[in-house]
Each structure stands twice: as structure tokens, then as C-alpha cells.
N, C-alpha and C positions, 0 to 999 in steps of 0.2 A: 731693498730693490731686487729684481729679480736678473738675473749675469746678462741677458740684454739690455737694460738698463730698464727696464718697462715699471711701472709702480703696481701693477697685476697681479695680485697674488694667486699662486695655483688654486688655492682653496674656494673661491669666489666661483668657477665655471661647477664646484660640484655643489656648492649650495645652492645654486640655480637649477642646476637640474636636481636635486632632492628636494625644493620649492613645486619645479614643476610635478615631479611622481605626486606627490603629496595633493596638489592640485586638480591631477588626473584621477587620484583615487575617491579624492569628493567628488569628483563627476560622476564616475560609477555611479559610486553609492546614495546618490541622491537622482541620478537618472533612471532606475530601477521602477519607479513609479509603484511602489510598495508604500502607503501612508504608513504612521507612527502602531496605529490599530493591526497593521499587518505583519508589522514587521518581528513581535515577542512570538510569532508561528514559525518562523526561518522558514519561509516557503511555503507552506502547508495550507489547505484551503480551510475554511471557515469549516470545523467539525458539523454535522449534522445527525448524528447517529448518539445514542450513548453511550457505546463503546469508544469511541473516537476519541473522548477526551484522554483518558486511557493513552493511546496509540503516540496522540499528541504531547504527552508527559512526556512520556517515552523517547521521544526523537529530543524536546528539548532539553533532557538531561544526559542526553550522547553529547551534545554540541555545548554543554556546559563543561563537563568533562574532556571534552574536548580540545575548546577555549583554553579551561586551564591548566592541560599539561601541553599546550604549544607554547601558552607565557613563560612557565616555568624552562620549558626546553630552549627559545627564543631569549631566554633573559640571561641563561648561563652560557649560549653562543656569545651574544654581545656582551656578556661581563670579561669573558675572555678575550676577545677580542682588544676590547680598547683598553682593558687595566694590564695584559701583559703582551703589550704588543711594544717592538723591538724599539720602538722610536721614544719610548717610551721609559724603558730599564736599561736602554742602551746595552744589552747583552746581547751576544752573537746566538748562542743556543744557550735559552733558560735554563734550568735545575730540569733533571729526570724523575718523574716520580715511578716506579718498575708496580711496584706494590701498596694497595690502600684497602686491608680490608673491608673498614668501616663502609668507606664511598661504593666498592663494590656489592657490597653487602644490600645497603640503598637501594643503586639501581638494578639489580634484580627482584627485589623485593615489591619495591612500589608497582612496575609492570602490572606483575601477579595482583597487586591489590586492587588496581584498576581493572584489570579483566575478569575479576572474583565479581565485583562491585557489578560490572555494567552485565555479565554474566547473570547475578543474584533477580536484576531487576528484568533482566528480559525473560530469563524463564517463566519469574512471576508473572510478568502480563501478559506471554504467551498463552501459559496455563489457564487462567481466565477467560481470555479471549477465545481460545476453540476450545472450552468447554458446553455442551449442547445441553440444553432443557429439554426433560423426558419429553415433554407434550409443548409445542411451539405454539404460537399462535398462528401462522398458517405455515405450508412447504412453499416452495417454489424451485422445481426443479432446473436449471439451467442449463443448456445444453447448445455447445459450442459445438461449431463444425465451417468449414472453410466454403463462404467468406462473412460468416454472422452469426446472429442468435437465434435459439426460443426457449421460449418460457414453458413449460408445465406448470400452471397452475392450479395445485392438489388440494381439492375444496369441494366442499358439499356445493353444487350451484346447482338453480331450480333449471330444469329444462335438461341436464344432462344427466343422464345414468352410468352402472358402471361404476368401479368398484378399482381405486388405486392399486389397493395390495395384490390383487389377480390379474390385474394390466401386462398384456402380454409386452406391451409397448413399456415399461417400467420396468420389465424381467432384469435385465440388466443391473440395476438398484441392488444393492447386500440388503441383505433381512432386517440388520438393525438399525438400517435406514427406515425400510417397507414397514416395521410393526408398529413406527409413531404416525404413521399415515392415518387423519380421519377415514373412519370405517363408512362404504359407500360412497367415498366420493368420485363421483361420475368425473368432473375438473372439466378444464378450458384452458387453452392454449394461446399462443400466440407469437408466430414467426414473422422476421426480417430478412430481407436480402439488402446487399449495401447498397442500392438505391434506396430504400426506405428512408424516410424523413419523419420526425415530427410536429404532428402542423402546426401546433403555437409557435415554438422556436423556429423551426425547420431546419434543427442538428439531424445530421445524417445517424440513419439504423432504428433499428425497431424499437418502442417505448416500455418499459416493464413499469406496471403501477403498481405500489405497491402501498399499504395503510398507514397514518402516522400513528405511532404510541404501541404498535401491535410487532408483539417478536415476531421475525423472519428466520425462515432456517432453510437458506442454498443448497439443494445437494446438487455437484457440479457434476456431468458428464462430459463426452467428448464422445464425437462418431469418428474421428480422426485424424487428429495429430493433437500433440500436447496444445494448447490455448490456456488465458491466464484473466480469470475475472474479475475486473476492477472498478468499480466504482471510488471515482476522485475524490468525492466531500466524506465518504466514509471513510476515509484513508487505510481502506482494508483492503484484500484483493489477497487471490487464494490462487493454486496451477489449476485448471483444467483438464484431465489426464485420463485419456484411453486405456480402459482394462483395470482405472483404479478410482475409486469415487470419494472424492473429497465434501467438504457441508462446513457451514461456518453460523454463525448467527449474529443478527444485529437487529437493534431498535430503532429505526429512523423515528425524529425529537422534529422534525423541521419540516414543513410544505415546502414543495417547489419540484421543479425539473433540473434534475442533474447529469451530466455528464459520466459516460464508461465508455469505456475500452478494453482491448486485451493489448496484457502488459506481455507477452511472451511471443515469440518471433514466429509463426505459424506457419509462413510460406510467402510468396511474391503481395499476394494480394493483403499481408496481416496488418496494413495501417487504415485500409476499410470496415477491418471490425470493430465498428463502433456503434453503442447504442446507447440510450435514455432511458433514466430511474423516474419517472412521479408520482411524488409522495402526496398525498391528499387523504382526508378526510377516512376513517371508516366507512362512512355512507356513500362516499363518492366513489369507493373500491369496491363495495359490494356493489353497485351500480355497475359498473367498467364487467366485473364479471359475467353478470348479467347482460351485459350487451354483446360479448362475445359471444355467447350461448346462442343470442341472438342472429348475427352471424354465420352460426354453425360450424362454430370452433369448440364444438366439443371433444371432449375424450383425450386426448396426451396424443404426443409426436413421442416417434422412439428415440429414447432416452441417449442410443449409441452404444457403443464399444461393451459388451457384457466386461463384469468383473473377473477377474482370471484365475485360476484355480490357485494360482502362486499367493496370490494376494487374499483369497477364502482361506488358507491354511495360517496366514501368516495374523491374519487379525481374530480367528478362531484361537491360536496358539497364546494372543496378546489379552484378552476375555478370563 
């Protein structure tokens, strides 16, 4: 009994409330609305690119590693905890351990072995991942600037003339961008402002189409301020960066309309830059070009911010 005389035991209000935690954390995790299919992603959207799966290894062997150095770390809190805890050994102050080299030795050791480890594998799929194929199957210049997008699209298209590598509107491009450009491609374009809409969907910002099965190669400009291009299902996204041109590549595997944004903080208006990827058909992309043409969206929008002399010496020097 307890010195008021009550049959209550202390122990009983904390088992109730570690009932309740426990109870509230099934809530959570089943109110998340994540089926069983989505949830070996830890978040991540359905890949559609095939670099993606790639990207997606990648994130679930952080969060494996992850997992298991919190258990391990979580297991030897609670081992200590309740095997030498006071109520338990009935000692005042435990034994002093001053020195253990073995133990020390361990835990600076494994660290380094885990940061070697998750080190070894992101280099590698880094590597991979922004390496470029001499000859792409098409460009598509990108080109951020505050508050949206446009596309250059660097392509033989009938109806338009003109010559990408001579494009005074492209000057800005480094050379070993400009020399994989198809030769004579006159190109077609196509800008957004953040009212733009997509009419199937009608998600806000201009639509880039793009071909299934066929490499793409972004080279990113900016007219002015860093921006950051993201497309969600590809789980890639690259900076944006005035005076410096970035390029990446990827195979969209999947039809549909997807979702982009810029992931970097641009200015008041940067949660309106957002645009649409759709992926369709080769024939249905050569068409789309062709209707731009139509249009009279020929020729390329300038590209922005020229290259910098800092940055011409310093990838000259890296060659």
C-alpha cells in the first residue's frame, strides 16, 4: 500500500501514459496515408526516369544505416539505463571506469567506417549520375529567371532556321556545351509566366514535353539570381546559377504529366516558380515541336547571365 493508504501503485499512471504514447504513435503512422506499396520509398515519389532508381537505392540505404546505428545507439542508452540504474545495484555512485582503450578505440573507429561506407557509395552514384554522353538525344536548354521558366529547344525543326552553335541568344553556353549541339538546328522555344497553366491538369506554370525512351541533356542557365531545377518523379534537380552553367541528363521510362519546381529560395515570388514535365511518345514530341514552329516560336530566348571569365579559366584549367 502506498503511505496514504491508497492500493495505487505509482507505476500504473506511467503505464498508462506509455499505452497512450504508443497508441498515438500508431496514429501517426498509419494516418500518413502512405499504402504498404509506398512506403519501402520512405517518401519518395514513384521513380520515372532511369536514373532514378539509382538515386532511390541511394536514399534507402542512408535511412538503412541510418535505422541501424540509432538501434545500436538507442539500445546501449536503454541497456544502461535500466541494468545500472541506482534502484537497482542499490549503490550511491557506481565504479569509475577513467580509461578503456578497446571501447575507445570502437567508437572512433566505426564513425569513420560508416562515413567511408556512405562516402564510397555517394561518390559512386554521384559519378554516374552527372556524367554526360558525347552526343545526347536532344538539348533542352533551361532557363530560369524570376518568376518562371523557358525551354530552348535545340533541334532540327522544319520551319525554323538557324544554327544553335552561332546563336547569339546561346553565346552565353561554354563551348563544350555548344559543340554537342545538332549542327543547323534552327530550335523552338517555349516560355511561362506564373499564370500559366496546364490545360489537361491545370497545375500552374509552363509545360516542357519532353520524349519517352530518348536521353535528355539540361543545360541550366539563369538571367538572374541562383534558382534550382527540379522535377519530383525524377528525384534529380540540379542549382540554377548566373555566370555558371550547369547540365545534367536523364531518360524518362514513363508517360504522364509531372510536377517541377525550383527548389532554391530565389526571391519573394520563388513559390510561383513552378512548371510541368510531359513525357509522351517520340511522335507525339516531334509533333509538339512542330506546332511551336507553328506558332512562331522559333529560334531560342537568351539563354542569360554569360559565363564568367573566373569560371572559363577554371574548367579550362580542369580539361
Amino acid at each position: 500500500m502506498s503511505p496514504n493508504g491508497s492500493d495505487r501503485s505509482p507505476r500504473r499512471p506511467m503505464r498508462r501514459k506509455l499505452l497512450q504514447a504508443l497508441t498515438a504513435g500508431l496514429v501517426l503512422a498509419t494516418a500518413t496515408g502512405c499504402t504498404y506499396e509506398d512506403f519501402p520509398r520512405l517518401g519518395m515519389p514513384t521513380p520515372t526516369t532511369e536514373e532514378a532508381p539509382r538515386i532511390l537505392s541511394l536514399w534507402q540505404g542512408s535511412w538503412a544505416a541510418a535505422l541501424a546505428t540509432g538501434v545500436l545507439v538507442w539500445g546501449l542508452i536503454l541497456w544502461s539505463v535500466f541494468f545500472h540504474r541506482r534502484s537497482r545495484t542499490k549503490v550511491e555512485v557506481p565504479p569509475q571506469t577513467r580509461y578503456n582503450l578497446p571501447i575507445e578505440a570502437l567508437y572512433t573507429m566505426v564513425p569513420l567506417v560508416i562515413v567511408s561506407v556512405l562516402f564510397y557509395f555517394t561518390a559512386r552514384d554521384e559519378s554516374d549520375l552527372m556524367s554526360l554522353n558525347k552526343k545526347p538525344d536532344l538539348t533542352v536548354n533551361v532557363v530560369g529567371f524570376q518568376w518562371s521558366w523557358c525551354f530552348n529547344h535545340i533541334e532540327n525543326v522544319p520551319g525554323s532556321t538557324g544554327d544553335a552553335k552561332t546563336s547569339k541568344e546561346l553565346a552565353g553556353i561554354p563551348d563544350r556545351f555548344v559543340e554537342d549541339f545538332p549542327a543547323n538546328a534552327g530550335g523552338v522555344y517555349d516560355c511561362g509566366v506564373p499564370g500559366t497553366r496546364n490545360p489537361q491538369t491545370n497545375n500552374p506554370g509552363p509545360t516542357l514535353w519532353l520524349p519517352k525512351g530518348k536521353t535528355v541533356r539540361f543545360v541550366l542557365t539563369s538571367r538572374d539570381v541562383i534558382h534550382s531545377f527540379w522535377v519530383v518523379p525524377f528525384l534529380m534537380k540540379q542549382d540554377v546559377i548566373p555566370g555558371h552553367t550547369n547540365a545534367f541528363e536523364v531518360t524518362p521510362n514513363k508517360e504522364g504529366t509531372f510536377l517541377g519546381k525550383c527548389a532554391e529560395l530565389c526571391g519573394v515570388d520563388h513559390s510561383r516558380m513552378l512548371f510541368n514535365v510531359k513525357v509522351v511518345s517520340p511522335e507525339r514530341y516531334e509533333q509538339h515541336l512542330q506546332d511551336l514552329a507553328k506558332k512562331g516560336q522559333t529560334g531560342y530566348v537568351p539563354a542569360g547571365i554569360a559565363q564568367t571569365s573566373h569560371e572559363k579559366n577554371r574548367e579550362t584549367n580542369n580539361l
